[in-house]
mmCIF file of the N, C-alpha and C atoms, coordinates in Angstrom:
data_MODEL
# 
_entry.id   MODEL 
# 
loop_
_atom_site.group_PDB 
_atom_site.id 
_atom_site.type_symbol 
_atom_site.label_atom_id 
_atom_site.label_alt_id 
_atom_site.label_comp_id 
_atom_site.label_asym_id 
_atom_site.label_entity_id 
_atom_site.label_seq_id 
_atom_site.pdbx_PDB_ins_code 
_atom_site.Cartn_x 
_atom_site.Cartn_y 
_atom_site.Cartn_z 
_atom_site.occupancy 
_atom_site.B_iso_or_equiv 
_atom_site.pdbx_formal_charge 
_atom_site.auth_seq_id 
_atom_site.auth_comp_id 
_atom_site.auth_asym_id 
_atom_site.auth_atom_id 
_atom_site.pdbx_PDB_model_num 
ATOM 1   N N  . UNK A 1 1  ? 32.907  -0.292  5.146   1.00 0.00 ? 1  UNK A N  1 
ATOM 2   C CA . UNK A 1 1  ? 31.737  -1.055  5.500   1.00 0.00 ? 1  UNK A CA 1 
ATOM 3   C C  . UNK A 1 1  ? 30.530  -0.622  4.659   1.00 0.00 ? 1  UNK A C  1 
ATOM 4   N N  . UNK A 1 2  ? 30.954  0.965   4.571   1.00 0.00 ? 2  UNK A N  1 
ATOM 5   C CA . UNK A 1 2  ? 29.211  1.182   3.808   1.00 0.00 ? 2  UNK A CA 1 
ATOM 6   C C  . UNK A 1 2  ? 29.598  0.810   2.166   1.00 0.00 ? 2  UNK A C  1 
ATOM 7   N N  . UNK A 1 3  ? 30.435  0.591   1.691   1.00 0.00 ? 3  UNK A N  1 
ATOM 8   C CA . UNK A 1 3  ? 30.928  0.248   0.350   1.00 0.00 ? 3  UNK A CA 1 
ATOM 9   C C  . UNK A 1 3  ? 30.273  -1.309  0.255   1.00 0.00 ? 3  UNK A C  1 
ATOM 10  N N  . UNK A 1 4  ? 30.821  -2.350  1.195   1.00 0.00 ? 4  UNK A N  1 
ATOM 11  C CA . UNK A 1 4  ? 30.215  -3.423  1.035   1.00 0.00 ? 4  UNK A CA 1 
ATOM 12  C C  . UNK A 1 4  ? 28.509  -3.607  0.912   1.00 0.00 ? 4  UNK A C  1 
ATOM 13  N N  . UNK A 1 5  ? 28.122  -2.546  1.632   1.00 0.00 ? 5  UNK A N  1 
ATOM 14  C CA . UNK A 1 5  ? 26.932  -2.648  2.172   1.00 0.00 ? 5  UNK A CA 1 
ATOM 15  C C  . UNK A 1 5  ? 26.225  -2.108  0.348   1.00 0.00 ? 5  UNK A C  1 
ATOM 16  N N  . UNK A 1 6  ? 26.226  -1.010  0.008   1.00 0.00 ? 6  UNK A N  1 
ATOM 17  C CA . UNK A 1 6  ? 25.869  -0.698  -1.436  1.00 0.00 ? 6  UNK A CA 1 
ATOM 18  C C  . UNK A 1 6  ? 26.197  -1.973  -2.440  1.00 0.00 ? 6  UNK A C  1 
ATOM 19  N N  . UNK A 1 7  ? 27.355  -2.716  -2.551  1.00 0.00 ? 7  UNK A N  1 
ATOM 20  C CA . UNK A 1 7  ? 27.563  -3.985  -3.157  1.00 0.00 ? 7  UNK A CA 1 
ATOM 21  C C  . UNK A 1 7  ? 26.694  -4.674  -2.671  1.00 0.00 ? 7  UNK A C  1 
ATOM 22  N N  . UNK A 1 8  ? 26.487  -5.274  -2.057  1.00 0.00 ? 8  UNK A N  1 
ATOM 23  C CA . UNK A 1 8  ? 25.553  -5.908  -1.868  1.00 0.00 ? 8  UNK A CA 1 
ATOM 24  C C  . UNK A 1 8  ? 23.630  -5.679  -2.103  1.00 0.00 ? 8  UNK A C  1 
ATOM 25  N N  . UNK A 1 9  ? 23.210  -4.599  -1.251  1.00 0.00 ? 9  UNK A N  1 
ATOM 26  C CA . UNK A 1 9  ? 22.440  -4.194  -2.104  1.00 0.00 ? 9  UNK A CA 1 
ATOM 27  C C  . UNK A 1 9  ? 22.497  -3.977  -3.611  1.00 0.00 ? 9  UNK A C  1 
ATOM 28  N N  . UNK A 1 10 ? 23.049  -3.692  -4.285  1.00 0.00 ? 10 UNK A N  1 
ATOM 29  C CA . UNK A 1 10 ? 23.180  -3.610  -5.275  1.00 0.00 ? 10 UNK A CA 1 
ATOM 30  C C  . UNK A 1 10 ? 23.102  -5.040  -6.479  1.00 0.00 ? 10 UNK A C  1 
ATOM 31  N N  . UNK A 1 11 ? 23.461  -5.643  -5.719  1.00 0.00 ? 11 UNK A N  1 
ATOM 32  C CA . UNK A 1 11 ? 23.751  -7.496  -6.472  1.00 0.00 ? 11 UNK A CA 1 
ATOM 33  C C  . UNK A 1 11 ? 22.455  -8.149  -6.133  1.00 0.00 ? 11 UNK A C  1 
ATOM 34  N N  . UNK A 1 12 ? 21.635  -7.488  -4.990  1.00 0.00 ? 12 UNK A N  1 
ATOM 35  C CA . UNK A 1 12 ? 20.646  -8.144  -4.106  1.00 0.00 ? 12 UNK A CA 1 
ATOM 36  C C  . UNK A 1 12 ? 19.211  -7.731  -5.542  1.00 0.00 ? 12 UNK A C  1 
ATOM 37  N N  . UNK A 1 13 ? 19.290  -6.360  -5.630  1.00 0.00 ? 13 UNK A N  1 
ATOM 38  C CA . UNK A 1 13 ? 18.943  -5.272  -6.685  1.00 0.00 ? 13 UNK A CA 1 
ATOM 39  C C  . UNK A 1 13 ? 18.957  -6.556  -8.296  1.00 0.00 ? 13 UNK A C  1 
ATOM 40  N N  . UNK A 1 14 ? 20.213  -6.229  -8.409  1.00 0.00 ? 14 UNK A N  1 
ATOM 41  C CA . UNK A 1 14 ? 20.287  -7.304  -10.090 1.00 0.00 ? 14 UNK A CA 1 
ATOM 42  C C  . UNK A 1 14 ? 19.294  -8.208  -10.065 1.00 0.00 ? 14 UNK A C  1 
ATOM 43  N N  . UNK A 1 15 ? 19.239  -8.981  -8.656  1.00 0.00 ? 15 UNK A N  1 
ATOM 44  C CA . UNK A 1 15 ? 19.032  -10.498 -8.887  1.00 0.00 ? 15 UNK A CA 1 
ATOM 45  C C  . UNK A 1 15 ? 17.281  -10.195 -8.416  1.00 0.00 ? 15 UNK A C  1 
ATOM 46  N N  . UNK A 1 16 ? 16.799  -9.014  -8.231  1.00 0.00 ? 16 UNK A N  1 
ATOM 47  C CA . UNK A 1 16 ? 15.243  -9.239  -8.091  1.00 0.00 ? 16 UNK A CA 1 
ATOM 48  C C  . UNK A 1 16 ? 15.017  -9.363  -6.834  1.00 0.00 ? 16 UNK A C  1 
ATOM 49  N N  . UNK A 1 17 ? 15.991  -9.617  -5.591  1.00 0.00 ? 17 UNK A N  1 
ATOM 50  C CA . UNK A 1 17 ? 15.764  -9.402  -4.392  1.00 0.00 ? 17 UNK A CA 1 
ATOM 51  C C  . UNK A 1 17 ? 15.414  -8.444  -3.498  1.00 0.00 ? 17 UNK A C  1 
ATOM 52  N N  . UNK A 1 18 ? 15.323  -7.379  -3.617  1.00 0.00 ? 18 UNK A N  1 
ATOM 53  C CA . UNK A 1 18 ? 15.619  -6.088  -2.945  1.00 0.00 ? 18 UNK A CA 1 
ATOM 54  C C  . UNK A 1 18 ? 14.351  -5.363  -3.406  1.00 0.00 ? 18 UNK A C  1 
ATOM 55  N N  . UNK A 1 19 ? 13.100  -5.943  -3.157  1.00 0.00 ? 19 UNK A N  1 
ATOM 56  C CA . UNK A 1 19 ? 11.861  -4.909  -3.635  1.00 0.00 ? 19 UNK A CA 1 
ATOM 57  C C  . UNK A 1 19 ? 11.303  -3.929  -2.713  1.00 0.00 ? 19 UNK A C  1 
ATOM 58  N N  . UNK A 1 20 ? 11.315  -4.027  -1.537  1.00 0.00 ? 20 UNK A N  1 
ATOM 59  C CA . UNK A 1 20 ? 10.671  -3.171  -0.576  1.00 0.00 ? 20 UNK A CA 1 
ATOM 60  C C  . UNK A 1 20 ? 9.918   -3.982  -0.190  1.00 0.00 ? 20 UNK A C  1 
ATOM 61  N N  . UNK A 1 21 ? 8.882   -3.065  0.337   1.00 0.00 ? 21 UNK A N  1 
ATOM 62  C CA . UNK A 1 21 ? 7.390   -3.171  1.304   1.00 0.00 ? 21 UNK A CA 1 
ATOM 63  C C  . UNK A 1 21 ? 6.531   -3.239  -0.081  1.00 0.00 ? 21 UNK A C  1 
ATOM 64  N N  . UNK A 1 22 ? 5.499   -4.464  -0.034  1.00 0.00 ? 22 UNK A N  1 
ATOM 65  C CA . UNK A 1 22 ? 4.397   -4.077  -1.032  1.00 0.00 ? 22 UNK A CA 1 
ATOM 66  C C  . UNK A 1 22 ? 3.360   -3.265  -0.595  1.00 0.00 ? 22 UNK A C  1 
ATOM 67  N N  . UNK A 1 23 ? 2.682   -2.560  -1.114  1.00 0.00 ? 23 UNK A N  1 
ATOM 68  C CA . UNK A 1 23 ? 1.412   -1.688  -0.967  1.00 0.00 ? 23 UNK A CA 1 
ATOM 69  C C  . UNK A 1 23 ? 0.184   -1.984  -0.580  1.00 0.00 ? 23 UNK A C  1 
ATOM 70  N N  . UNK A 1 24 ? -0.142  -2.053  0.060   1.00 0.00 ? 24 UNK A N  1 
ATOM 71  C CA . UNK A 1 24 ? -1.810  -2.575  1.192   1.00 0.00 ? 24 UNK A CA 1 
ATOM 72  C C  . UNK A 1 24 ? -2.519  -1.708  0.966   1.00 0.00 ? 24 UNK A C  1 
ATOM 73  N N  . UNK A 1 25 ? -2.365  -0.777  1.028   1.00 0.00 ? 25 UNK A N  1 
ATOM 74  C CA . UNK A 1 25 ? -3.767  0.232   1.159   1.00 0.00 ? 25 UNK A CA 1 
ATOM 75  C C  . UNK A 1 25 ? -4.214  0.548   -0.554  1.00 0.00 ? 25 UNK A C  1 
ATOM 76  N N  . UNK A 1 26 ? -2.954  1.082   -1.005  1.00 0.00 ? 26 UNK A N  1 
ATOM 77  C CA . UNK A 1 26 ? -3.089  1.727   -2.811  1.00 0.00 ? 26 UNK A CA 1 
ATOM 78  C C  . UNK A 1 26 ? -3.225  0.430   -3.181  1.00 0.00 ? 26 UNK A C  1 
ATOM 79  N N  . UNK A 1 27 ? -3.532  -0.703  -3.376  1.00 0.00 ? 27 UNK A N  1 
ATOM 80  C CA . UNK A 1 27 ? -3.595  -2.062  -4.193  1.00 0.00 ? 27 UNK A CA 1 
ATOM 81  C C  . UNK A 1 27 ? -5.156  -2.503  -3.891  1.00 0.00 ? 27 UNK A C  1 
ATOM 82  N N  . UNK A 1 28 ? -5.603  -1.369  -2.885  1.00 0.00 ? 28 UNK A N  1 
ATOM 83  C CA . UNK A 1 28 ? -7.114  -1.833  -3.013  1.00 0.00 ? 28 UNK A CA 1 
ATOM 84  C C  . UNK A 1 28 ? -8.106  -0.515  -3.022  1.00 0.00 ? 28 UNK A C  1 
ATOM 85  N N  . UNK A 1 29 ? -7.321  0.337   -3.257  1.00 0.00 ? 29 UNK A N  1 
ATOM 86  C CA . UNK A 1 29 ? -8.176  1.245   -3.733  1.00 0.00 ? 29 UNK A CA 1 
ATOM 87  C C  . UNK A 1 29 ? -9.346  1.588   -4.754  1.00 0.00 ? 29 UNK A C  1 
ATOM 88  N N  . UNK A 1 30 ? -9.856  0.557   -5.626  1.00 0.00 ? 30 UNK A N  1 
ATOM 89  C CA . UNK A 1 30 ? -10.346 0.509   -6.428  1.00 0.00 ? 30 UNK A CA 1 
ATOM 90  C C  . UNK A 1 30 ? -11.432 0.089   -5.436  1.00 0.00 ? 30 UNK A C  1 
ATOM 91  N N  . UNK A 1 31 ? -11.240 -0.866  -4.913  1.00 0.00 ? 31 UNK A N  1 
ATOM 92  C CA . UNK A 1 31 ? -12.443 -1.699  -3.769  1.00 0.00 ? 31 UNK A CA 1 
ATOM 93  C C  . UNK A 1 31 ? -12.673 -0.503  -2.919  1.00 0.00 ? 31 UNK A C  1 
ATOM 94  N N  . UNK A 1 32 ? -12.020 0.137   -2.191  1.00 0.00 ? 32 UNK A N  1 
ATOM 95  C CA . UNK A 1 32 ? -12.543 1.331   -1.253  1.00 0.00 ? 32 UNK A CA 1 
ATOM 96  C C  . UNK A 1 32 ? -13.392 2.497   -2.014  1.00 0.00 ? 32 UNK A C  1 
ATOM 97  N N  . UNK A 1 33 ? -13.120 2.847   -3.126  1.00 0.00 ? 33 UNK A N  1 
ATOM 98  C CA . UNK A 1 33 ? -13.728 3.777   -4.293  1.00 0.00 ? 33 UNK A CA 1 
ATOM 99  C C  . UNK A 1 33 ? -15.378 3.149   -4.165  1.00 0.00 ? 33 UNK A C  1 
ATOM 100 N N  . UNK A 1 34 ? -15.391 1.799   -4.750  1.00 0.00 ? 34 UNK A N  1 
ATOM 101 C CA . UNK A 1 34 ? -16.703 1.374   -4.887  1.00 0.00 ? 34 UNK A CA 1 
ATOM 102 C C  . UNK A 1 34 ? -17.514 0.948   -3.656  1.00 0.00 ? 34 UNK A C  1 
ATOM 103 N N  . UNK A 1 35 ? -16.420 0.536   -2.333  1.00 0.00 ? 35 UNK A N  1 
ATOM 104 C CA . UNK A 1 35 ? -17.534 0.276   -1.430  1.00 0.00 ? 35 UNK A CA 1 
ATOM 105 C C  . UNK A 1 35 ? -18.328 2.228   -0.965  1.00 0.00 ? 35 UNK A C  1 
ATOM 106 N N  . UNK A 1 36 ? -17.641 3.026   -0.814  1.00 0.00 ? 36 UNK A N  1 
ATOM 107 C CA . UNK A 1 36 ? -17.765 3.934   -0.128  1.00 0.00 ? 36 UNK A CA 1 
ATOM 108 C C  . UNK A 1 36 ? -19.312 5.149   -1.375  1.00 0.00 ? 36 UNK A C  1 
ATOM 109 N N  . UNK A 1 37 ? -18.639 4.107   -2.799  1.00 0.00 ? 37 UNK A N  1 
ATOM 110 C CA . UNK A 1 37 ? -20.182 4.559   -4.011  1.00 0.00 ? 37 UNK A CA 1 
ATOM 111 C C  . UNK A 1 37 ? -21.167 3.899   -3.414  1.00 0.00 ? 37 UNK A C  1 
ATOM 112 N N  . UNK A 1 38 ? -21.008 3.006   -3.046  1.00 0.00 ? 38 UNK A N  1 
ATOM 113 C CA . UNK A 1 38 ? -22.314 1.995   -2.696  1.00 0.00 ? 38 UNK A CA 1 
ATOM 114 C C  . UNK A 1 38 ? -22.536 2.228   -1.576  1.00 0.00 ? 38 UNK A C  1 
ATOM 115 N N  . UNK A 1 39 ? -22.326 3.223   -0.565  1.00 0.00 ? 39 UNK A N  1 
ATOM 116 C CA . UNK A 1 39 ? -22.980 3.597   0.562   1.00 0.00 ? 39 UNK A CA 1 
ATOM 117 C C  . UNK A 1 39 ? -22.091 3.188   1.587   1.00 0.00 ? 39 UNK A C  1 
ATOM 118 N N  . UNK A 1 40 ? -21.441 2.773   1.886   1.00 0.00 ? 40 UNK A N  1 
ATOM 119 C CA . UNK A 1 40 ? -20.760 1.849   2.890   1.00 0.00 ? 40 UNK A CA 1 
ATOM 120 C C  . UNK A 1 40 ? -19.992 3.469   3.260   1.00 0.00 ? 40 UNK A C  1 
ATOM 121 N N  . UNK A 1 41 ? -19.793 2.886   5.218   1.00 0.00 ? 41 UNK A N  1 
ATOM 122 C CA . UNK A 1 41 ? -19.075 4.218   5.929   1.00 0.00 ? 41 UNK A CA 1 
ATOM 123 C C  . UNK A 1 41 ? -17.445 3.761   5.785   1.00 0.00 ? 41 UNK A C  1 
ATOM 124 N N  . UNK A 1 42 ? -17.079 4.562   6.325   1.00 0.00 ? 42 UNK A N  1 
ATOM 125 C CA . UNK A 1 42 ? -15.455 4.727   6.531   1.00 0.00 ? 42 UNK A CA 1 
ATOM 126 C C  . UNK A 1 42 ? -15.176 3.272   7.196   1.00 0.00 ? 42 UNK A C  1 
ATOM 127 N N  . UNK A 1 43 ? -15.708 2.920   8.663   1.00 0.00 ? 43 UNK A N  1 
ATOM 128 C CA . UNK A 1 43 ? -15.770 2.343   9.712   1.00 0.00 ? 43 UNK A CA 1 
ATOM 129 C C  . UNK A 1 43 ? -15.595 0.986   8.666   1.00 0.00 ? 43 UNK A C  1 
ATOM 130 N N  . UNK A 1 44 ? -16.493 0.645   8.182   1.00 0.00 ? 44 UNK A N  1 
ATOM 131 C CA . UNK A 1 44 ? -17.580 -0.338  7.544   1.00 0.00 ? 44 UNK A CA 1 
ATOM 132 C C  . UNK A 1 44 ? -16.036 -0.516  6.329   1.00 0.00 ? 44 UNK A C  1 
ATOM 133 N N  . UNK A 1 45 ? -15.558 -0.341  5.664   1.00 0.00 ? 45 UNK A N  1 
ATOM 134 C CA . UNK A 1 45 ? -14.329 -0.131  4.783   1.00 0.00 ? 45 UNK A CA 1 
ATOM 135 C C  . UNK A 1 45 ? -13.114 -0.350  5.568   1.00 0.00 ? 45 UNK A C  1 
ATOM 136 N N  . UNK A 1 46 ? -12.719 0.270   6.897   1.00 0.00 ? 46 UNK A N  1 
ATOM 137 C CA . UNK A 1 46 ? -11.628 -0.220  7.332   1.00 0.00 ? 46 UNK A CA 1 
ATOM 138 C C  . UNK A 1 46 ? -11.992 -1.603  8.045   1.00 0.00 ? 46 UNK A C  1 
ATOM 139 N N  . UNK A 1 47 ? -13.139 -1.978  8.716   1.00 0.00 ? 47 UNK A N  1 
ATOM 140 C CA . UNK A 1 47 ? -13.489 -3.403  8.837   1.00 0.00 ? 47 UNK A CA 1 
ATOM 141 C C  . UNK A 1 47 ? -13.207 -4.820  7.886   1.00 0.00 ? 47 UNK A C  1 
ATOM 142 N N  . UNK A 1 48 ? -13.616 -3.709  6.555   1.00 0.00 ? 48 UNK A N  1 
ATOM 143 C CA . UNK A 1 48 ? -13.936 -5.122  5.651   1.00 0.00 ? 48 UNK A CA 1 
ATOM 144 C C  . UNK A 1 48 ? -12.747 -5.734  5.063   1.00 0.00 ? 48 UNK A C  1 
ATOM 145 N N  . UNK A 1 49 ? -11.619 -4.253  4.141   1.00 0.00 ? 49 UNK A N  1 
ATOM 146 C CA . UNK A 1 49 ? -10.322 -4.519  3.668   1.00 0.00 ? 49 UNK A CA 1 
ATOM 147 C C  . UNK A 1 49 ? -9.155  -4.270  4.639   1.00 0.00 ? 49 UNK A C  1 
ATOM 148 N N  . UNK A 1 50 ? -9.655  -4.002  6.043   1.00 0.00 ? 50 UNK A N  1 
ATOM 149 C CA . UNK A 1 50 ? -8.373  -4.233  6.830   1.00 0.00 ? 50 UNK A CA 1 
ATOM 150 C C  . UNK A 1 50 ? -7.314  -2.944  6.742   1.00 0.00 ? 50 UNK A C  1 
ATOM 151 N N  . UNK A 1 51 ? -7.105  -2.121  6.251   1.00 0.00 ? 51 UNK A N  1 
ATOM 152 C CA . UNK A 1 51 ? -6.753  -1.117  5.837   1.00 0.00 ? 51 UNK A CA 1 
ATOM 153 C C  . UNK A 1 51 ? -6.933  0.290   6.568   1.00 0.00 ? 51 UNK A C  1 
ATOM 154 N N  . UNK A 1 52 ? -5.979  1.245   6.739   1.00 0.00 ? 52 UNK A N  1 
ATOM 155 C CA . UNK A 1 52 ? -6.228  2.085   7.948   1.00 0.00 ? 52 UNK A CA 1 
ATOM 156 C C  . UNK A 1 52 ? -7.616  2.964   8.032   1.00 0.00 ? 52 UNK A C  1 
ATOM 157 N N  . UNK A 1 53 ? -7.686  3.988   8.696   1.00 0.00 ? 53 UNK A N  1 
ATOM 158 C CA . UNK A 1 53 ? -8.847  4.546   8.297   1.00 0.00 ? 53 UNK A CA 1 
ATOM 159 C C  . UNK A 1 53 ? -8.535  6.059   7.678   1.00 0.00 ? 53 UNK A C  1 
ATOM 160 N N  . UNK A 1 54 ? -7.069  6.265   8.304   1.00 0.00 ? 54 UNK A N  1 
ATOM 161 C CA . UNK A 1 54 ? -5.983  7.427   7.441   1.00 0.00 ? 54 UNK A CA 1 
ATOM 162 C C  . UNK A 1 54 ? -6.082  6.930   5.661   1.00 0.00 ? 54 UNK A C  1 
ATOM 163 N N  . UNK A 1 55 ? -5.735  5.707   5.551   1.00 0.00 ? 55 UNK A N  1 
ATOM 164 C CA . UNK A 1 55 ? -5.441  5.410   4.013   1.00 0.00 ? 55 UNK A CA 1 
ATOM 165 C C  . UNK A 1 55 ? -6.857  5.441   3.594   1.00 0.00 ? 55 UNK A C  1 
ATOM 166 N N  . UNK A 1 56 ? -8.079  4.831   3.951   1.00 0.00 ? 56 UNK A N  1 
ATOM 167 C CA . UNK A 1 56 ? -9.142  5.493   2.995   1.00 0.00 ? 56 UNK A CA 1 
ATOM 168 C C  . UNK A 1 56 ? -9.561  6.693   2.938   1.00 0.00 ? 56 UNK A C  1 
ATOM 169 N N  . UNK A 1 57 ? -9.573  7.552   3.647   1.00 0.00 ? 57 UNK A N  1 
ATOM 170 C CA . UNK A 1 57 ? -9.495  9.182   3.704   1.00 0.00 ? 57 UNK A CA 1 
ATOM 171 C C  . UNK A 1 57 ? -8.598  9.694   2.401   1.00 0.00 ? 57 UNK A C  1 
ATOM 172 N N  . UNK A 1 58 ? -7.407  9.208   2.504   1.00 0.00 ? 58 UNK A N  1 
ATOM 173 C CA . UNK A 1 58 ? -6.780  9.602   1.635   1.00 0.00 ? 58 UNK A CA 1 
ATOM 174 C C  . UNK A 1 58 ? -6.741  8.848   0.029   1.00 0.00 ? 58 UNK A C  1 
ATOM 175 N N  . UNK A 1 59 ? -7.589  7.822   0.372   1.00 0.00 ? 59 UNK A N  1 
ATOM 176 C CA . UNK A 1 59 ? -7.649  7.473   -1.306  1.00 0.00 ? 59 UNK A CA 1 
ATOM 177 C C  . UNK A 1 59 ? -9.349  7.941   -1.711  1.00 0.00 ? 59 UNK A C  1 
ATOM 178 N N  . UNK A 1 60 ? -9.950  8.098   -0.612  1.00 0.00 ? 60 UNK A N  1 
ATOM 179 C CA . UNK A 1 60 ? -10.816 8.474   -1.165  1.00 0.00 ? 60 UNK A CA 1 
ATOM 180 C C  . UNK A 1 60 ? -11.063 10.661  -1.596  1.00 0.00 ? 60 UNK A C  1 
ATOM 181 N N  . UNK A 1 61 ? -9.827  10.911  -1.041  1.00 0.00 ? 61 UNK A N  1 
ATOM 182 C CA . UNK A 1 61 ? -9.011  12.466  -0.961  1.00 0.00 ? 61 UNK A CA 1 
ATOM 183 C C  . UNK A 1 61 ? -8.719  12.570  -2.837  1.00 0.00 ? 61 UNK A C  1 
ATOM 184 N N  . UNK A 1 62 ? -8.052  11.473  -2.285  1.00 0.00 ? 62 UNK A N  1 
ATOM 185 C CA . UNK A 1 62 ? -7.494  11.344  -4.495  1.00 0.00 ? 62 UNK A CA 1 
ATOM 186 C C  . UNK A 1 62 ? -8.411  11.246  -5.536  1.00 0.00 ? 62 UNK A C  1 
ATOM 187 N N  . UNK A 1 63 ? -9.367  10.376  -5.267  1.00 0.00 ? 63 UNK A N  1 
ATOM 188 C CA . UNK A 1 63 ? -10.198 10.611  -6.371  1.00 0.00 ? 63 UNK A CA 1 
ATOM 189 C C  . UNK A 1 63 ? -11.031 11.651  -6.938  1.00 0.00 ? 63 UNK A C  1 
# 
């Protein structure tokens, strides 16, 4: 069963099907960088892009 299961993923894989979860928080990090330059709070950032208030902590951790 788990043999089929890797075939398949795997064919799913070739054909461009099989991408995951896309990225919400890291795909707007550039926008959280500049609201939080321009004065804007944490609060005020997870309001605007929807986005946790863990993930701007931590992208704003990275820069």
């Amino acid at each position: 069963m788990l043999e089929r299961q890797r075939e398949g993923i795997a064919k799913a894989k070739a054909e461009g099907k099989y991408k995951g979860r896309k990225p919400t928080a890291r795909a707007k990090s550039k926008e959280v960088i500049q609201m939080k330059q321009g004065g804007a709070s944490v609060k005020d950032i997870v309001a605007k892009l929807g986005v946790s208030q863990a993930s701007v902590y931590r992208i704003l951790q990275a820069s």
